[in-house]
N, C-alpha and C positions, 0 to 999 in steps of 0.2 A: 504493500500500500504506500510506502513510502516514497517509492520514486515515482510514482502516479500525481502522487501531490507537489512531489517536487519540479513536476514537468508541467501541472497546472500552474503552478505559482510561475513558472517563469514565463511561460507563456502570457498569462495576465500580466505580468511584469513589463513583457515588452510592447505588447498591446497598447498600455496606458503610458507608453514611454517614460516608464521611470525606472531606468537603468537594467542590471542583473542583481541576482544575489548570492553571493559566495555560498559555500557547503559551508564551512562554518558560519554565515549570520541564521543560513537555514537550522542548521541544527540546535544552535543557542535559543532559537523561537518556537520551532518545533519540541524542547525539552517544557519552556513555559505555558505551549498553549496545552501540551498533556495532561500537565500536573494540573493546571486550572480546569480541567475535564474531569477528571478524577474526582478530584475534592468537590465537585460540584455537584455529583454523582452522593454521597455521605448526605446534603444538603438537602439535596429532592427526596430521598428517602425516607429524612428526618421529616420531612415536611409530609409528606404523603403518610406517615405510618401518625402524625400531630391529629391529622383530617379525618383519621380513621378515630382514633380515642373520642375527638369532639360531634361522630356521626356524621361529619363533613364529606362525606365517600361516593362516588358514584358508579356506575358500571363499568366503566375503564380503570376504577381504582386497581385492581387486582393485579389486571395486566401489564399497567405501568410500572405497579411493583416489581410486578417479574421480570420485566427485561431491565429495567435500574437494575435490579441484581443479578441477572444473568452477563452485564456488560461489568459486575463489581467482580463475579466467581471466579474470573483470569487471574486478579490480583492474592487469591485467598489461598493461604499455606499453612500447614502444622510441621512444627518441628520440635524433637526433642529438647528439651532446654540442659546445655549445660551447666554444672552446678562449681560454682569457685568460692568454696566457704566465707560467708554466709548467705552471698547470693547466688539466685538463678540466673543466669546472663539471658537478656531478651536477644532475639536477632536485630543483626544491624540492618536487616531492608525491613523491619516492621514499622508499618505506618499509625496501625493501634490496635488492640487486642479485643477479638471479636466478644461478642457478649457469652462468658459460660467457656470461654474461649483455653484457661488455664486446666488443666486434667491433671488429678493424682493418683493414680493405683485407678482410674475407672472412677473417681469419683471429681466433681467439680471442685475447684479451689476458688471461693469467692474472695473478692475484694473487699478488706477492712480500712478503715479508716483509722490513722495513726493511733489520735485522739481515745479511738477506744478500743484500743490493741492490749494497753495493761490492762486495763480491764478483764477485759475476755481472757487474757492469758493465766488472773490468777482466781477465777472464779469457776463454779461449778460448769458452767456450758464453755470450757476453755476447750478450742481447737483441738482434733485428734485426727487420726488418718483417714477415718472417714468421713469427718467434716473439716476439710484444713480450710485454712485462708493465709491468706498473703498480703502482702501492703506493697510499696511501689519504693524502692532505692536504688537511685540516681538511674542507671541503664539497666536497669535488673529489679528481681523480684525477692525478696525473702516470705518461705515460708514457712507458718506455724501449724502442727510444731516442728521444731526443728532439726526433729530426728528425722524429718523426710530431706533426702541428701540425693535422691533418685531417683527416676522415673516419672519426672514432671513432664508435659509437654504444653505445647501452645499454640494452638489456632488463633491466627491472626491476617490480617492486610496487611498486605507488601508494598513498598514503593513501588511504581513503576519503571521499569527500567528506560533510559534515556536514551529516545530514537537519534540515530547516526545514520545520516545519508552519508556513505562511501564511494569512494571513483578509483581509478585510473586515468592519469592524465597520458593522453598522445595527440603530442604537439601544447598548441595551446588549449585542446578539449577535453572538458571532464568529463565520464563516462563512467556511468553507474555500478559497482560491482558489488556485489552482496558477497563476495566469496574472500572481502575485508576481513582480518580477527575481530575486529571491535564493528562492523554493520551489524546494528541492532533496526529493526521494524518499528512503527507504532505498535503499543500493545491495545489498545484501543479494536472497539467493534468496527466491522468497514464501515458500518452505518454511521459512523461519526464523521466520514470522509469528506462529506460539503463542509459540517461542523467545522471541523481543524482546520480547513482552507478558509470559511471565512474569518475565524481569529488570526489565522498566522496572516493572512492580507492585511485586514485592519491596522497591528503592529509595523504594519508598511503603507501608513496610509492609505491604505485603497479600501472603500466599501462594495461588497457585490453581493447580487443576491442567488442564493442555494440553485434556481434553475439554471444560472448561469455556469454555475460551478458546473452543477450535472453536464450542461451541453460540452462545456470544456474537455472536462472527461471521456462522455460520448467520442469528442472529434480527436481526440488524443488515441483510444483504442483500437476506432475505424484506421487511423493511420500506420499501426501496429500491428493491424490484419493484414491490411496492404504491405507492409514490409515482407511480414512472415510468407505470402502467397510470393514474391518475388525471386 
């Protein structure tokens, strides 16, 4: 999907006569307009599941939920956490820890609140392996009690990883090649593809609208036929 948009954008580029745009400005915008995709994504969600509690819902509620989450499930991972006395270490691409998300032995590890950690710890309903809980330090987790040392693990959101339009240059031509070590793709649904092109335009001053982008596209592939039949 990546070079489909990169070949949109240039083309629009040169259309509305405002120059080129290097592989790196495309990549440094292409990282921004992801991430602003993503987290945007957490936001509709919240808001759609708010509409649902207040009976605000309608008959497309369901299904908007489901593809918000079916466009979220790419990002979603579990991994065992390892354990560096006294903390769990979280991974370094998690974005934040799904709900329920923390598992000990098969059972859920909830989230305590500092404030009433001594509490709980030195009272009769104090943490055991079948009801642990955890609290939050610094890039990691410590849990109670603290004879659990192993076999935690953690379903969570990942970053997305940052698209890299890759080439080979012959002569003065850059030319696309995905067979780069570091070419990474959008992680993104394709169905975000007008999406991404009209934010990364904008950040280039240009405004266009979605049919446009499609016809773009359209006339980009037709051309790609025509290559490949030659």
């Amino acid at each position: 999907m990546i070079d489909i948009i990169y070949q949109i954008i240039k083309t629009i580029l040169n259309k509305e006569l405002r120059g080129n745009i290097t592989p790196d400005e495309f990549n440094k915008i292409a990282k921004q307009v992801q991430d602003e995709i993503v987290e945007e994504y957490f936001g509709d969600i919240n808001a759609q599941q708010n509409k649902r509690n207040r009976g605000l819902v309608n008959i497309g509620h369901s299904s908007l939920t489901k593809l918000i989450s079916q466009k979220i499930d790419i990002f979603r991972k579990t991994s065992v956490l390892v354990y560096d006395e006294p903390v769990f270490e979280l991974p370094d691409d998690m974005y934040f820890i799904e709900e329920n998300g923390i598992v000990s032995g098969g059972n859920v590890v909830e989230e305590s609140k500092t404030a009433n950690l001594a509490y709980m710890t030195s009272s009769l309903g104090a943490p055991s392996s079948t009801f642990p809980v955890f609290k939050m330090e610094g890039n990691g987790i410590i849990v109670y009690p603290t004879s659990i040392v192993s076999g935690v693990s953690c379903t969570y959101i990942r970053r997305p990883l940052d698209p890299k339009w890759t080439y080979t240059s012959i002569g003065n031509v850059e030319l696309f090649d995905d067979t780069i070590n570091d070419y990474q793709d959008f992680e993104l649904h394709v169905s975000e593809l007008s999406n991404i092109v009209i934010r990364m335009l904008s950040y280039l001053g240009i405004n266009i609208r979605e049919a446009d982008v499609v016809q773009y596209a359209e006339s980009l592939k037709q051309k790609e036929e025509i290559k490949e039949q030659q």
